[in-house]
KELO-197411 format. One record per residue (C-alpha): residue in one letter; x, y, z; residue number from 1. Coordinates in nm, 2 decimals. Each point is the difference from the previous one (the first is absolute). Last residue first. Layout:
residues N
A | X | Y | Z | NUM
...
***
This chain:
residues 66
X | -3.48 | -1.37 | 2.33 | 66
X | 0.20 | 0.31 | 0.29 | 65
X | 0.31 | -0.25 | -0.01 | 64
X | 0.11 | 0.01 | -0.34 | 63
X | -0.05 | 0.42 | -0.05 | 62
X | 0.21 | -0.06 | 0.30 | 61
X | 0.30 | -0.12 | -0.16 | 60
X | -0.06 | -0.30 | -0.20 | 59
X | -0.10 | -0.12 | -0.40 | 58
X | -0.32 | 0.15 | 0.05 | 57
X | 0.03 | 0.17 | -0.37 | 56
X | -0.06 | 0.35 | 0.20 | 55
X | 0.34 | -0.12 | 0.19 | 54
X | 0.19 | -0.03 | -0.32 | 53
X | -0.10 | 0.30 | -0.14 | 52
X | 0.11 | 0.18 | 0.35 | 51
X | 0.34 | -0.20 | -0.03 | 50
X | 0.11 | 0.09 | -0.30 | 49
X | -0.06 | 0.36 | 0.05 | 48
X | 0.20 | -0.01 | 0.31 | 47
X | 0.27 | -0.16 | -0.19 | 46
X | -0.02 | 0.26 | -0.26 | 45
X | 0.02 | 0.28 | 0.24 | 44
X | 0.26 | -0.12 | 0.20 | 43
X | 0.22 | -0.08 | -0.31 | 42
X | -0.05 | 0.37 | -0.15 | 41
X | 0.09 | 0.10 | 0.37 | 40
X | 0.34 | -0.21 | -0.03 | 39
X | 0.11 | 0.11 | -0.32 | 38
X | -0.07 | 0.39 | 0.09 | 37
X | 0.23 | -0.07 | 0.32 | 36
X | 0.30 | -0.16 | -0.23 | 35
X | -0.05 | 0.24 | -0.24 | 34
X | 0.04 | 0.29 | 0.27 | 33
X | 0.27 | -0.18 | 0.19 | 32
X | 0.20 | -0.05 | -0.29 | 31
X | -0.04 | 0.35 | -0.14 | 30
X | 0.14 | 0.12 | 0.35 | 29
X | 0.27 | -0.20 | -0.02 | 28
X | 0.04 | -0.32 | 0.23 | 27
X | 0.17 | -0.13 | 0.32 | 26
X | -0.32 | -0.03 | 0.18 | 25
X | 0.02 | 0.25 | 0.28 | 24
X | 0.11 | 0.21 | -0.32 | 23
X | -0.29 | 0.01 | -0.20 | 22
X | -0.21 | 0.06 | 0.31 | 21
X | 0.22 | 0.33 | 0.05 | 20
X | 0.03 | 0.09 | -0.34 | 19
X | -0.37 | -0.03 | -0.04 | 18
X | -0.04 | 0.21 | 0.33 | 17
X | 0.19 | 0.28 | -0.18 | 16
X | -0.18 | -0.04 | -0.27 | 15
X | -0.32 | 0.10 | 0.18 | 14
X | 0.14 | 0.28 | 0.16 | 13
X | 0.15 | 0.16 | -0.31 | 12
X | -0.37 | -0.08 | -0.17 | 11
X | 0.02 | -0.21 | -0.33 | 10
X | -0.01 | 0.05 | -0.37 | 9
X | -0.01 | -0.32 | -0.18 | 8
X | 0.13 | -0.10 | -0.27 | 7
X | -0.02 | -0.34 | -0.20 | 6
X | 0.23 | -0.15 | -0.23 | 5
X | -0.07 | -0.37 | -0.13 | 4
X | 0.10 | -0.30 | 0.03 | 3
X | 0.07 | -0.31 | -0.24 | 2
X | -0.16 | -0.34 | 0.11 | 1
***
């Protein structure tokens, strides 16, 4: 997969505590960022996944309430 530029323009304060996550972790600041938006794209898809799956009545408590 090839990538792409994006840019941003950020609050001073807010980068700042980028940097500061960023490097509590060892990693740039466009590292973290990625890494942070690849990680609430996975949330969201996996909570997604499992609400259709419950309203099938597979389990969960959409399961439990038939």
């Amino acid at each position: 997969m090839g990538s792409r530029v994006l840019s941003l323009r950020v609050d001073g304060e807010l980068l700042e505590r980028l940097r500061q996550h960023a490097a509590k972790r060892g990693m740039s600041v466009q590292d973290y960022v990625v890494r942070t938006l690849i990680r609430e794209d996975f949330d969201e898809r996996l909570s997604t996944s499992v609400e259709k799956t419950e309203r099938l009545g597979g389990w969960g408590p959409a399961a439990s309430r038939s």
